[in-house]
C-alpha positions as CSV (number, residue, x, y, z in Angstrom):
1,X,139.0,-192.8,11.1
2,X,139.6,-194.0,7.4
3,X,142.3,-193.3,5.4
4,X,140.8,-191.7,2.3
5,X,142.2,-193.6,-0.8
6,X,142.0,-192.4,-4.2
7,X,141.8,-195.0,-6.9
8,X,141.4,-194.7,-11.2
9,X,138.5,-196.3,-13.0
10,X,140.0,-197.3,-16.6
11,X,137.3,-195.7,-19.2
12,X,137.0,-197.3,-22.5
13,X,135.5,-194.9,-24.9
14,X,134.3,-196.9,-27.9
15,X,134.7,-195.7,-31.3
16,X,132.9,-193.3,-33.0
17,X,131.4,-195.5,-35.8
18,X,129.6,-198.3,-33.9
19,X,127.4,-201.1,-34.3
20,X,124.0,-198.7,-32.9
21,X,125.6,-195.8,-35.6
22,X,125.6,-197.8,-38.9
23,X,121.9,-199.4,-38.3
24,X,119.2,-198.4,-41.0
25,X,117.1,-195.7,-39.1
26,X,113.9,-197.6,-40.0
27,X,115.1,-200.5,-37.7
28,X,116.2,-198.4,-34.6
29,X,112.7,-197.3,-34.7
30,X,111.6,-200.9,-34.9
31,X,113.9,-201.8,-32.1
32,X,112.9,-198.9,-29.9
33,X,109.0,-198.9,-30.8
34,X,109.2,-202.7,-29.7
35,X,111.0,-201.6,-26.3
36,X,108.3,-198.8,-25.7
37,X,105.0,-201.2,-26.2
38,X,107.1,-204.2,-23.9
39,X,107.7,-201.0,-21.1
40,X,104.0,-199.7,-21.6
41,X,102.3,-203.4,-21.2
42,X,104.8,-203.9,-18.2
43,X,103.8,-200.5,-16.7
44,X,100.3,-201.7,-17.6
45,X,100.2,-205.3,-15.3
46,X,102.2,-203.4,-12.4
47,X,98.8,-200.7,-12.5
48,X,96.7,-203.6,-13.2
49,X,98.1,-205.7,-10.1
50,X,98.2,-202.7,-7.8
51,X,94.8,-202.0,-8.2
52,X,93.9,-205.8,-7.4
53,X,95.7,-206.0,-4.4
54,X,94.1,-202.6,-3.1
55,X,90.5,-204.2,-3.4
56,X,91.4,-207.6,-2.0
57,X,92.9,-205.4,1.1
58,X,89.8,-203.1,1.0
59,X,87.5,-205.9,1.3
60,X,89.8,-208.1,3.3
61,X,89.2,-205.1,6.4
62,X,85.6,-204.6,5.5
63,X,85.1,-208.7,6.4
64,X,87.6,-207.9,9.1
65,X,86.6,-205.2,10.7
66,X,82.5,-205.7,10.6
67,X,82.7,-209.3,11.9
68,X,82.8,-209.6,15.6
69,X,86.1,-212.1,17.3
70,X,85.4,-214.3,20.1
71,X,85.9,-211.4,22.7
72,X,83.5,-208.6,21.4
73,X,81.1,-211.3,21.1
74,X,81.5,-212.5,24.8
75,X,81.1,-208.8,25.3
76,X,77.8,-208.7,23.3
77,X,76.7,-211.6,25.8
78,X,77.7,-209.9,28.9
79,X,75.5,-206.6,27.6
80,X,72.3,-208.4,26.4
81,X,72.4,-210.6,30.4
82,X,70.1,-208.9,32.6
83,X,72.4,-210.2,35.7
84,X,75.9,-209.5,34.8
85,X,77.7,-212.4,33.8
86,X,78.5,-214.8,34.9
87,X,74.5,-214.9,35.7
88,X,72.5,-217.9,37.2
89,X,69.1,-216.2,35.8
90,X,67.9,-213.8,33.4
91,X,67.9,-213.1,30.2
92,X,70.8,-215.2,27.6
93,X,71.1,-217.8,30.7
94,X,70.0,-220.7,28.5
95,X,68.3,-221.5,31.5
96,X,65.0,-221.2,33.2
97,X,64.0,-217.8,34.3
């Protein structure tokens, strides 16, 4: 098991009169009514894109799941031959009946 180890983080409180403190009001309010529009547009495209990639996926698995592979339509072959399949005669032969 671990030996638990304490360890001191140095804080550096800065002082009370700083930079951010002696700004005119009028240009925090600038400054922060910029970062608000920028974090709303950004929040904006991220909705935006979200709903984009939900309809490309919905009709992505519409295509997807309403077009037939290879296999179901072998299956659809096998179910429309009135002699089973492989079948010599009948109907979906390509041959004479």
């Amino acid at each position: 098991m671990a030996e638990e180890v304490t360890i001191e983080i140095p804080v550096v409180v800065p002082e009370k009169e700083s930079v951010m403190a002696s700004a005119e009001e009028s240009v925090l309010q600038v400054a922060l009514s910029g970062m608000a529009q920028e974090g709303a547009a950004a929040s904006s495209r991220r909705t935006n894109r979200a709903d984009q990639l939900a309809g490309d996926s919905a009709a992505m698995w519409s295509v997807a799941l309403t077009t037939p592979t290879v296999f179901a339509g072998m299956g659809f072959r096998v179910a429309q031959q009135s002699g089973g399949y492989p079948a010599d005669t009948g109907t979906g032969t390509g041959g004479k009946p």
